[in-house]
Residue frames as qw, qx, qy, qz and C-alpha x, y, z in Angstrom:
[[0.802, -0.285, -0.524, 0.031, 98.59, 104.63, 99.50],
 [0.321, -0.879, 0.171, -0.308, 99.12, 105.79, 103.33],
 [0.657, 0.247, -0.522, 0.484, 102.59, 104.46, 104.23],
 [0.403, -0.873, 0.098, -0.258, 104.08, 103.98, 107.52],
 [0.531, 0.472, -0.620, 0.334, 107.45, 103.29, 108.77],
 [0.657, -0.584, 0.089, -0.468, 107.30, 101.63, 112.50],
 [0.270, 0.560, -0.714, 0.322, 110.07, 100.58, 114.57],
 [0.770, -0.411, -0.225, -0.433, 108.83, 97.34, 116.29],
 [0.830, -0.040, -0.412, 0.373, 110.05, 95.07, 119.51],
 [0.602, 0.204, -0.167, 0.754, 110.79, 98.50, 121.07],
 [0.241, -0.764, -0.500, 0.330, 110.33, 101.78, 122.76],
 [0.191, -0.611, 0.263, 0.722, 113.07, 103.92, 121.23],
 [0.546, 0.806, -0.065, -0.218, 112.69, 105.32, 117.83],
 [0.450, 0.679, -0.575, 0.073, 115.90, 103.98, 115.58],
 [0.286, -0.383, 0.864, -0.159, 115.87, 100.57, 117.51],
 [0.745, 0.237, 0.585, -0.218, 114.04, 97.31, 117.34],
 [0.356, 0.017, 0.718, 0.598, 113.25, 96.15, 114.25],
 [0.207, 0.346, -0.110, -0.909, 111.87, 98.86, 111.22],
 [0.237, 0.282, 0.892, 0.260, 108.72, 97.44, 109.16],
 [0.148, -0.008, -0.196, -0.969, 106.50, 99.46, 106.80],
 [0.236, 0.423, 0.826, -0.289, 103.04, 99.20, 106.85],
 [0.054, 0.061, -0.307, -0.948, 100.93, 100.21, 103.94],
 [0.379, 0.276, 0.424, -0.774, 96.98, 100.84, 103.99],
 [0.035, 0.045, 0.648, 0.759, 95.48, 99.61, 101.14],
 [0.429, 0.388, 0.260, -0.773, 92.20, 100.94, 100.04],
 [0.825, 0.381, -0.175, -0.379, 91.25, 99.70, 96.58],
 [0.965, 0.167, 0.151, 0.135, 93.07, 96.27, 95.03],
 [0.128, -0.704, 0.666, 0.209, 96.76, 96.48, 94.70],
 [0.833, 0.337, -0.416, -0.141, 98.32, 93.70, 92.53],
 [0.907, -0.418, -0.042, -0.027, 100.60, 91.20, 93.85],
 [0.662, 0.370, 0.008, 0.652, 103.55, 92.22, 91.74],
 [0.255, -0.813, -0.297, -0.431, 102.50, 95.62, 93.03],
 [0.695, -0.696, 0.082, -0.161, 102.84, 94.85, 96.43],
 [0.848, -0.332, 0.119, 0.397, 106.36, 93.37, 96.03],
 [0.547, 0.464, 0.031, 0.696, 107.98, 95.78, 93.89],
 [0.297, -0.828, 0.108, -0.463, 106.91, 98.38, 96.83],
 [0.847, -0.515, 0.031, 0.127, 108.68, 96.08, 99.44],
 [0.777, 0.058, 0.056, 0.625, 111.81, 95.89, 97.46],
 [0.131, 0.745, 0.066, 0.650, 111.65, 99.75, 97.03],
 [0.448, -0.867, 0.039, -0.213, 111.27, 100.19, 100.63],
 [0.537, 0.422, -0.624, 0.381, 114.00, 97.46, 101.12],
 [0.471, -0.415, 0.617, -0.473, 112.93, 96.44, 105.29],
 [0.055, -0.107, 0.987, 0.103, 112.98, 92.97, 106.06],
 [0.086, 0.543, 0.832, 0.068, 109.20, 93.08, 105.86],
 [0.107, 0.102, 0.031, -0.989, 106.55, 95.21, 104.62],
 [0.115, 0.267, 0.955, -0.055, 103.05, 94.69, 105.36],
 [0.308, -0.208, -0.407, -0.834, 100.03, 95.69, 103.39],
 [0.070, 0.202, 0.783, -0.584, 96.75, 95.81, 105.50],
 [0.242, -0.278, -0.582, -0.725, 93.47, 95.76, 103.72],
 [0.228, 0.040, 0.899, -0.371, 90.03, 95.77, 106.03],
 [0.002, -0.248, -0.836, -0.489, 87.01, 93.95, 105.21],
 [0.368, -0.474, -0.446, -0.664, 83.15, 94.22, 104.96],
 [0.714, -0.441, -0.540, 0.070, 83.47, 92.42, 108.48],
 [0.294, -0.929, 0.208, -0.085, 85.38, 95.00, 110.62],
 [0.901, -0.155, 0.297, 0.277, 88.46, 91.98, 110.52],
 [0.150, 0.856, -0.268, -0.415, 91.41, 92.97, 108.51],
 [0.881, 0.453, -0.036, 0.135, 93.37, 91.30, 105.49],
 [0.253, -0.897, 0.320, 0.172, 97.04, 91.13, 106.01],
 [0.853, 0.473, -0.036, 0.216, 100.09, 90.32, 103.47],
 [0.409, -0.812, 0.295, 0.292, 103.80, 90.50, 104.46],
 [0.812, 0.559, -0.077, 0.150, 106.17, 90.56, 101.75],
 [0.573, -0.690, 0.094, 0.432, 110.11, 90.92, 102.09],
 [0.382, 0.717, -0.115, -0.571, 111.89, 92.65, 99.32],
 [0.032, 0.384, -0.800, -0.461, 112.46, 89.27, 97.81],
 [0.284, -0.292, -0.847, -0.342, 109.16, 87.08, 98.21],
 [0.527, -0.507, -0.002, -0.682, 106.12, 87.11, 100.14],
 [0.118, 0.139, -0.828, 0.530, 105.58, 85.29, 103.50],
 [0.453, -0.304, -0.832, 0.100, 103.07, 83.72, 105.84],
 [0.655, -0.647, -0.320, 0.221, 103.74, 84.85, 109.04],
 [0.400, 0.317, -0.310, 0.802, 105.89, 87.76, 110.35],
 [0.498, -0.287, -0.536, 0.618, 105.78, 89.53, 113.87],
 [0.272, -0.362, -0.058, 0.890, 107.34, 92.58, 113.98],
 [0.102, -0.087, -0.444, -0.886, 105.14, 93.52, 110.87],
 [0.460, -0.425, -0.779, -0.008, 102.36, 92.42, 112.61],
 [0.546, -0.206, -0.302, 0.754, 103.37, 94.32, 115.42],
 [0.156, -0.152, 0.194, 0.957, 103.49, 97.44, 113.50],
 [0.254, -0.368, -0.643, -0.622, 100.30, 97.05, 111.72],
 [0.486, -0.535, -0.654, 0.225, 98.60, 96.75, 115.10],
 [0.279, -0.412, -0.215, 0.840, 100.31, 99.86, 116.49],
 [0.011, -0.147, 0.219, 0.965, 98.85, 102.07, 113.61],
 [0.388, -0.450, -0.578, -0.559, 95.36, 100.87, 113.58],
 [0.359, -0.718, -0.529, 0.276, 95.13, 101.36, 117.46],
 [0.266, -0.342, 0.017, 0.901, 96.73, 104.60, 117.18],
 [0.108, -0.059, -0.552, -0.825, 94.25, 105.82, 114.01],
 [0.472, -0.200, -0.646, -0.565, 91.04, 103.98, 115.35],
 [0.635, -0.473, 0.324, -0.517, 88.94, 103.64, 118.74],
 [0.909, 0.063, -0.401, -0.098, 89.55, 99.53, 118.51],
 [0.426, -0.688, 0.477, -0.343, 91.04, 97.41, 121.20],
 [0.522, -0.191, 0.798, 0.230, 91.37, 94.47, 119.33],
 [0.431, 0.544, -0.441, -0.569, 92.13, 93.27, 115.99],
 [0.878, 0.129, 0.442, -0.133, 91.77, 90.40, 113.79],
 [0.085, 0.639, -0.563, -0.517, 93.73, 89.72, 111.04],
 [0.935, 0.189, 0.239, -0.183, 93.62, 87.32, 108.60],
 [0.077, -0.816, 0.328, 0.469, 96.51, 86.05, 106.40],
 [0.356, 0.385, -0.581, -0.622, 97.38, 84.78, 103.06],
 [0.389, -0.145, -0.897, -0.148, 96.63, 81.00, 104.40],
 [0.471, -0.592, -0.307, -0.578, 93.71, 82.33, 106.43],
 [0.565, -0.394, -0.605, 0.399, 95.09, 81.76, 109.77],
 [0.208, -0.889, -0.254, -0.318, 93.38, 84.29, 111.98],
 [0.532, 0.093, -0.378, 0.752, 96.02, 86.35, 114.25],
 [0.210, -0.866, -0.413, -0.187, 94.09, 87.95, 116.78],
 [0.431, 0.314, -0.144, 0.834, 95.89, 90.95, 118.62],
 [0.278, -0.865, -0.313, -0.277, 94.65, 93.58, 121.68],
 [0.160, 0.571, -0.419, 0.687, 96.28, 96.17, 123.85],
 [0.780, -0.505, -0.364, -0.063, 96.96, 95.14, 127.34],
 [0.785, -0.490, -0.080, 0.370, 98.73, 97.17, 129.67],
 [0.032, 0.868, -0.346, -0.356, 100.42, 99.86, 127.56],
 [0.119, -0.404, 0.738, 0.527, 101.46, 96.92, 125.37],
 [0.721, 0.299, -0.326, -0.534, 100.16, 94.99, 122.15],
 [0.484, -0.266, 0.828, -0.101, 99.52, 91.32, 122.61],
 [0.679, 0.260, -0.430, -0.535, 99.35, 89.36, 119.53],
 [0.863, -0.071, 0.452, -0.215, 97.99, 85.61, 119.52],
 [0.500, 0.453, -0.683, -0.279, 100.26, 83.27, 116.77],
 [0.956, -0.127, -0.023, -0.264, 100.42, 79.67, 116.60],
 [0.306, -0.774, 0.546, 0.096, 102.46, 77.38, 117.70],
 [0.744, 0.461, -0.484, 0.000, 104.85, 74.89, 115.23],
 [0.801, -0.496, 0.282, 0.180, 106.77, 72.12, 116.52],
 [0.352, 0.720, -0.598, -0.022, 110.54, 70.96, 115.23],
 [0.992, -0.001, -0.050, 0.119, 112.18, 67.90, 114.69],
 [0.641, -0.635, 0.337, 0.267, 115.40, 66.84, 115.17],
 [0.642, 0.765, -0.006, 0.061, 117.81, 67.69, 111.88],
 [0.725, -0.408, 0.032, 0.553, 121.72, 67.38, 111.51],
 [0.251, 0.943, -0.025, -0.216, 123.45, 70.44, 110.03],
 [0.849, 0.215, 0.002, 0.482, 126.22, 70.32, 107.55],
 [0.574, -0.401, -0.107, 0.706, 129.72, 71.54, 108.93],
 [0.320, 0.282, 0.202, 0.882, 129.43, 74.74, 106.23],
 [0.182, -0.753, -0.428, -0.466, 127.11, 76.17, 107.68],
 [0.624, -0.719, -0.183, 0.244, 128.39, 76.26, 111.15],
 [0.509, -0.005, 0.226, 0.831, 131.91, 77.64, 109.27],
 [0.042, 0.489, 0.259, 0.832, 129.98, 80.20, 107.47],
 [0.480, -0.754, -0.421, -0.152, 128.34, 81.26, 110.83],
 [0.252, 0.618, -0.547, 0.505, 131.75, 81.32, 112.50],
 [0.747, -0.494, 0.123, -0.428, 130.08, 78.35, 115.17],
 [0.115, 0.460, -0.872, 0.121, 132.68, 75.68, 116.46],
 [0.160, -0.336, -0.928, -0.014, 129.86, 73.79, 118.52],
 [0.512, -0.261, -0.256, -0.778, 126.56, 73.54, 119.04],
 [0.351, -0.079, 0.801, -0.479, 124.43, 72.18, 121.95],
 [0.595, 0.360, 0.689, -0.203, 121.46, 71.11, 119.82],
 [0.065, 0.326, -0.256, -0.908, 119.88, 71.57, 116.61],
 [0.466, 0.408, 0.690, -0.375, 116.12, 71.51, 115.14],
 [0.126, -0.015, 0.510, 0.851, 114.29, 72.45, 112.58],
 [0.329, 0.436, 0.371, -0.751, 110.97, 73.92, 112.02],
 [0.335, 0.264, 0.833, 0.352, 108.98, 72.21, 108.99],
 [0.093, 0.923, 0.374, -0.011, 106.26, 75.05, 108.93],
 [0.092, 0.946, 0.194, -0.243, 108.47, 77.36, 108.75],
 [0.807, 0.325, 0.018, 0.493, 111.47, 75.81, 106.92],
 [0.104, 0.916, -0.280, 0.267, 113.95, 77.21, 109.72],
 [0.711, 0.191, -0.527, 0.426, 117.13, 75.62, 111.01],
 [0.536, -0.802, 0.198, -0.175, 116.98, 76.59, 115.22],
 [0.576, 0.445, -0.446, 0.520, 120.80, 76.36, 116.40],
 [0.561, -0.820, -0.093, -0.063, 121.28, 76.35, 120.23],
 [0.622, 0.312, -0.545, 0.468, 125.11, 77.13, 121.31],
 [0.547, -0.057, -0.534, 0.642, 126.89, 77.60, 124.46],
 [0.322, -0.560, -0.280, 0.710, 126.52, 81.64, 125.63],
 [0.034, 0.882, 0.365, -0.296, 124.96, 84.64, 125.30],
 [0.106, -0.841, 0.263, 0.461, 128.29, 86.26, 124.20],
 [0.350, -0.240, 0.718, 0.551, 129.64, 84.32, 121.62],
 [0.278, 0.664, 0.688, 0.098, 125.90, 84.62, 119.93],
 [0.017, 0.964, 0.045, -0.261, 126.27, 88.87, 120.03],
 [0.136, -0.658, 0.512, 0.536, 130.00, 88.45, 118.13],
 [0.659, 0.272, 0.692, 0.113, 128.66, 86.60, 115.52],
 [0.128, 0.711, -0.247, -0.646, 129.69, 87.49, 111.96],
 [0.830, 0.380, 0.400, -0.079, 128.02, 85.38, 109.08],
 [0.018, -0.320, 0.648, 0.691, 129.93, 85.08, 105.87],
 [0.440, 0.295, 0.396, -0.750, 126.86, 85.47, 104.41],
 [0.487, 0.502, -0.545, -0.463, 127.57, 84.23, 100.82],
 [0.479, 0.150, -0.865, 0.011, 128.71, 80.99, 102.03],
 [0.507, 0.166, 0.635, -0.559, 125.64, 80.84, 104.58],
 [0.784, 0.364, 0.038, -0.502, 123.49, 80.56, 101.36],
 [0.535, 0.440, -0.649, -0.315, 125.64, 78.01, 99.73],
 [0.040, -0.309, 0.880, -0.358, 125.79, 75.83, 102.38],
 [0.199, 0.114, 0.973, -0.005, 122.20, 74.92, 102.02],
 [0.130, 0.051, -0.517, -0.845, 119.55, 74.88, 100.29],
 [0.366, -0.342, -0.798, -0.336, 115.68, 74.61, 100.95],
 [0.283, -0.637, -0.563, 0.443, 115.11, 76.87, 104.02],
 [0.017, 0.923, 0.230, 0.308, 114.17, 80.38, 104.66],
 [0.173, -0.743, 0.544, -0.350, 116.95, 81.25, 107.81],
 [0.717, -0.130, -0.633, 0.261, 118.51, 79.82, 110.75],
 [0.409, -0.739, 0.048, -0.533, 118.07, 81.02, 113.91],
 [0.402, 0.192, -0.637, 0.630, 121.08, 81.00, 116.77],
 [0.496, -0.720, -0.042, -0.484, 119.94, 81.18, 120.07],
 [0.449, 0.218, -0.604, 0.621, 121.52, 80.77, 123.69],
 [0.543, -0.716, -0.432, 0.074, 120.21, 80.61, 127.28],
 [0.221, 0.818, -0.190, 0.496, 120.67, 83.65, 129.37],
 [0.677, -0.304, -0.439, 0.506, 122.82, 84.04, 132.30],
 [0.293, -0.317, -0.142, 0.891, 122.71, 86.80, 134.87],
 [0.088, -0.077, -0.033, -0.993, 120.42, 88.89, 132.99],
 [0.514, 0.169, 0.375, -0.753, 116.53, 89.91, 133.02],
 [0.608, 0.241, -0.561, -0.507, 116.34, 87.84, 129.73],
 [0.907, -0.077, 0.378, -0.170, 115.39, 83.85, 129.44],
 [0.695, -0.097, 0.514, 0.495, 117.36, 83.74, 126.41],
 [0.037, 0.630, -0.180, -0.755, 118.82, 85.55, 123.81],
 [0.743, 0.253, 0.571, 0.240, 118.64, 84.59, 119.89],
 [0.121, 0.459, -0.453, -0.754, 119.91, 86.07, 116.17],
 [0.723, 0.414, 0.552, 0.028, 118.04, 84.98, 112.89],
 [0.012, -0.421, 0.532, 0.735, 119.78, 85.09, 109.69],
 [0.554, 0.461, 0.693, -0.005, 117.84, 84.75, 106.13],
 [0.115, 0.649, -0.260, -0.706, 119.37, 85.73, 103.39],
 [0.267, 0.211, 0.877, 0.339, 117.92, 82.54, 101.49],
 [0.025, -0.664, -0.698, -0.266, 113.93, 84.76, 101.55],
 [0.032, -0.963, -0.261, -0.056, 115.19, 88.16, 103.19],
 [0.091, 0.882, -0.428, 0.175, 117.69, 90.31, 104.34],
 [0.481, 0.333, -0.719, 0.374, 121.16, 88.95, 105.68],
 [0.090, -0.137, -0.792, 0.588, 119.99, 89.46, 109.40],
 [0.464, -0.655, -0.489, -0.342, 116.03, 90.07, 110.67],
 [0.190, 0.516, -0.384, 0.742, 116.89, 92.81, 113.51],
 [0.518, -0.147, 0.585, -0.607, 113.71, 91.65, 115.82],
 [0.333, 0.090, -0.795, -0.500, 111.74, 88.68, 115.14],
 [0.556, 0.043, 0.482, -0.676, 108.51, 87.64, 116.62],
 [0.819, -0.037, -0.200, -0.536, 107.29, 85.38, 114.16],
 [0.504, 0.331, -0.792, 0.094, 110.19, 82.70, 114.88],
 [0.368, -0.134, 0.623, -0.677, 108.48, 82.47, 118.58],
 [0.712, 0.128, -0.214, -0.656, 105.95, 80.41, 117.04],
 [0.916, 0.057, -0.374, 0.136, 108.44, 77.28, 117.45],
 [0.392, 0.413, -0.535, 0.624, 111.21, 79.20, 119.89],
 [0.552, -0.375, 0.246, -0.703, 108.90, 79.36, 122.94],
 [0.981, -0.076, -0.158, -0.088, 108.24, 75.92, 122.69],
 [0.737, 0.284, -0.485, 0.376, 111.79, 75.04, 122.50],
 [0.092, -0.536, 0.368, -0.754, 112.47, 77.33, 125.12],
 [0.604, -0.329, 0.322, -0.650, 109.71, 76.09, 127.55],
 [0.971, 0.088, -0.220, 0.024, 110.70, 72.18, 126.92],
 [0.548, 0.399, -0.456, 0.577, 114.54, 73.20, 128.09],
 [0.146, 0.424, -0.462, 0.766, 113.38, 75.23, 131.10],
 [0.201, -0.532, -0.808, 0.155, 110.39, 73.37, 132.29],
 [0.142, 0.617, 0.486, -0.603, 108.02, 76.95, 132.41],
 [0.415, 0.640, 0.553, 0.335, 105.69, 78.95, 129.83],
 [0.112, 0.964, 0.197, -0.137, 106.72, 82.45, 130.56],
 [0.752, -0.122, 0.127, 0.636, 109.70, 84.32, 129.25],
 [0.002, -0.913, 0.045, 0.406, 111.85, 87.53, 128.26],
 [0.723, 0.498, 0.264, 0.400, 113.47, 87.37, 124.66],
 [0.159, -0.793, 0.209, 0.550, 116.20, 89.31, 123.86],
 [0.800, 0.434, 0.189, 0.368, 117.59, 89.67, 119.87],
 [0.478, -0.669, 0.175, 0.542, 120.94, 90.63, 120.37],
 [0.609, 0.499, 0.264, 0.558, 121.50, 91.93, 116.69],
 [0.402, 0.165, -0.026, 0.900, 122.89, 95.69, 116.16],
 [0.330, -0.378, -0.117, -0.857, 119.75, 97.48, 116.48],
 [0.019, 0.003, -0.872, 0.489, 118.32, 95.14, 119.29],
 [0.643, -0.387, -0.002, -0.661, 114.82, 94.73, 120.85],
 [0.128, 0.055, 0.855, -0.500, 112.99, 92.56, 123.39],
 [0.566, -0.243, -0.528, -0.584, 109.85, 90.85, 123.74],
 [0.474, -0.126, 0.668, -0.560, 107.81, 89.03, 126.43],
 [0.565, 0.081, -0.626, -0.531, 106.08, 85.36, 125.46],
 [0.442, -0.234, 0.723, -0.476, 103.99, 83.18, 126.80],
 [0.336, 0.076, -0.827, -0.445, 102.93, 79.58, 125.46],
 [0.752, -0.108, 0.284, -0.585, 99.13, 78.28, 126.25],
 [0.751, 0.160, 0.639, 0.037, 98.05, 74.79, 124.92],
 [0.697, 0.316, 0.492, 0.416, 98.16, 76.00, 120.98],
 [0.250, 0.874, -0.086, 0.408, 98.91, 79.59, 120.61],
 [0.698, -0.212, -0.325, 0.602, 101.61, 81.74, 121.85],
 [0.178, 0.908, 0.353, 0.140, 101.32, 84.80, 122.73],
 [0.589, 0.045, 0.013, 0.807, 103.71, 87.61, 121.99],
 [0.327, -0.799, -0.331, 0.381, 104.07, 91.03, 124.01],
 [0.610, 0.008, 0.129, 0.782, 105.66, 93.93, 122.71],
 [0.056, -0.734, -0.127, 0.665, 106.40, 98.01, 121.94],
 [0.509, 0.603, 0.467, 0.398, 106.25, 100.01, 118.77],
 [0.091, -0.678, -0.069, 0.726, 107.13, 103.17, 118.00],
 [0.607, 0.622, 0.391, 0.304, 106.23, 105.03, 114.77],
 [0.334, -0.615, 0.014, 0.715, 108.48, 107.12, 113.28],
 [0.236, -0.160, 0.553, 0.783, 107.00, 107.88, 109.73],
 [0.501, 0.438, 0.682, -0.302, 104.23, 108.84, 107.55],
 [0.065, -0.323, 0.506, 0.797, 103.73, 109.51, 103.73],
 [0.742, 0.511, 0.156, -0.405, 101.90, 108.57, 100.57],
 [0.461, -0.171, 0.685, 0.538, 103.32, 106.50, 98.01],
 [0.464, 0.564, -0.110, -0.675, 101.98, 107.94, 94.64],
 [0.627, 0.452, -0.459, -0.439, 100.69, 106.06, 91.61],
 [0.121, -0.494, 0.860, 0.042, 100.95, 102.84, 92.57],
 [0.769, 0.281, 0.571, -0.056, 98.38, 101.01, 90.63]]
C-alpha cells in the first residue's frame, strides 16, 4: 500500500501538523486500517480509496478509533492526489457520506466542511484544574462533534498551557477533546486555539482543521465578520485561513510532503 507522510497547516517540513495518508487499491479491512494507524501512531491517518465515479472514498482513523471528520488529514490527502494527478478538484466522500469537496486556489488547497453549531454547557472545576485554567470567558460545546470549546482571557496564557493529561480524562467522560481558544491581540491572527483529546486521540492534535467546523462560527458570532486567520499555538504550530458562507466553511491551507514508502503485506 503507497504510504505517505504529510506535514499539514504549513509550509515548512517538520511543522504543522504530520498525517499519513495511505492509497488503497484493493479492500483493506477495518481492523486493518486501524492497526496501521496505531503503527504509524499520528493523530490521524487517512486511507483514500477512489471510485468507479472519479470521487474518492475517505476514512480517518486515529491510533485509537476511527473518526468522521478530520482536516489536516484531509488536507494531506488532497495535497498528494493534486501532486500525483492532473485534477483541480476533489470530492471526497466519508464514512457518513458527507461529501467534502476540495480545489486548489491560489497556490493553496481549499477544502469545503460543514458547519455544526454549540450550545451552551457548564464545565466541571477538574477539568479546568487538570488544564491548569483559573477562568474562563465562555464555554460551549459541540454535539456533532462531542467537543467541549473553552474561551479564556489571552493568547499567552493559552501557549503555556500544560494539561495533566491523566486527570483531563478523568474529569469527564463522553467527549472526544476540548478545545482552548483565545482572541488575538496585536498579531496577523483573529485568534489563536489548542485542542486536547486524549479521550479518542493523542494528548494534543498539533493543527486542527476539522474543529473549524463549529470554531468559525463561534468566532464570527464574537467578532461580527466571516473571514479569519487561525493560529494553533501548540509546539509544532501551523496556521490556517477560514471563511464561513451560509452552511459550509471553508478552510485554506499548506502542505508539505515529506515521505513516501510501501507498507508490505497488509491484507
Amino acid at each position: 500500500m503507497k504510504t505517505y507522510f504529510v506535514d499539514s497547516f504549513t509550509s515548512q517540513k517538520f511543522k504543522g501538523n504530520p498525517a499519513a495518508v495511505c492509497i488503497v487499491e484493493q479492500d483493506v479491512s477495518s481492523e486493518t486500517m486501524q492497526s496501521i494507524a496505531t503503527e504509524i501512531g499520528f493523530s490521524e491517518t487517512a486511507f483514500i480509496k477512489k471510485t468507479a465515479t472519479g470521487s474518492f472514498d475517505i476514512r480517518f482513523f486515529t491510533p485509537k478509533k476511527e473518526i468522521p471528520l478530520c482536516g489536516h488529514a484531509t488536507l494531506a490527502s488532497s495535497k498528494i492526489i493534486f501532486d500525483t494527478t492532473d485534477l483541480e478538484q476533489i470530492s471526497f466522500l466519508n464514512c457518513e457520506n458527507v461529501e467534502l469537496s476540495v480545489q486548489k486556489q491560489e497556490g493553496k488547497i481549499v477544502m469545503q466542511f460543514p458547519v455544526y453549531d454549540t450550545e451552551k454547557i457548564e464545565v466541571p472545576k477538574a477539568m479546568l484544574d487538570a488544564l491548569g485554567i483559573d477562568k474562563i470567558v465562555t464555554s460551549r460545546y459541540s454535539p456533532k462533534n462531542k467537543i467541549t470549546l473553552l474561551e479564556i482571557e489571552n493568547i499567552e496564557a493559552l501557549s503555556l498551557l500544560k494539561p495533566d493529561f491523566l486527570a483531563l480524562v478523568n474529569s469527564h467522560n463522553g467527549i472526544n477533546g476540548v478545545l482552548v481558544t483565545a482572541e488575538s491581540t496585536g498579531d496577523v491572527y483573529d485568534f489563536h486555539y489548542r485542542y486536547f483529546w486524549p479521550w479518542a486521540g493523542t494528548n494534543e492534535d498539533p493543527v486542527t482543521g476539522g474543529v473549524q467546523t463549529f470554531l468559525t462560527k463561534y468566532w464570527a458570532a464574537k467578532l461580527n465578520k466571516t473571514k479569519f486567520r487561525a493560529f494553533q499555538s501548540s509546539a509544532r504550530t501551523g496556521e490556517m485561513d477560514t471563511e464561513l458562507l451560509s452552511d459550509h466553511v471553508l478552510i485554506r491551507g499548506e502542505a508539505v510532503i515529506v515521505f513516501e514508502g510501501i507498507l508490505k503485506d497488509v491484507n
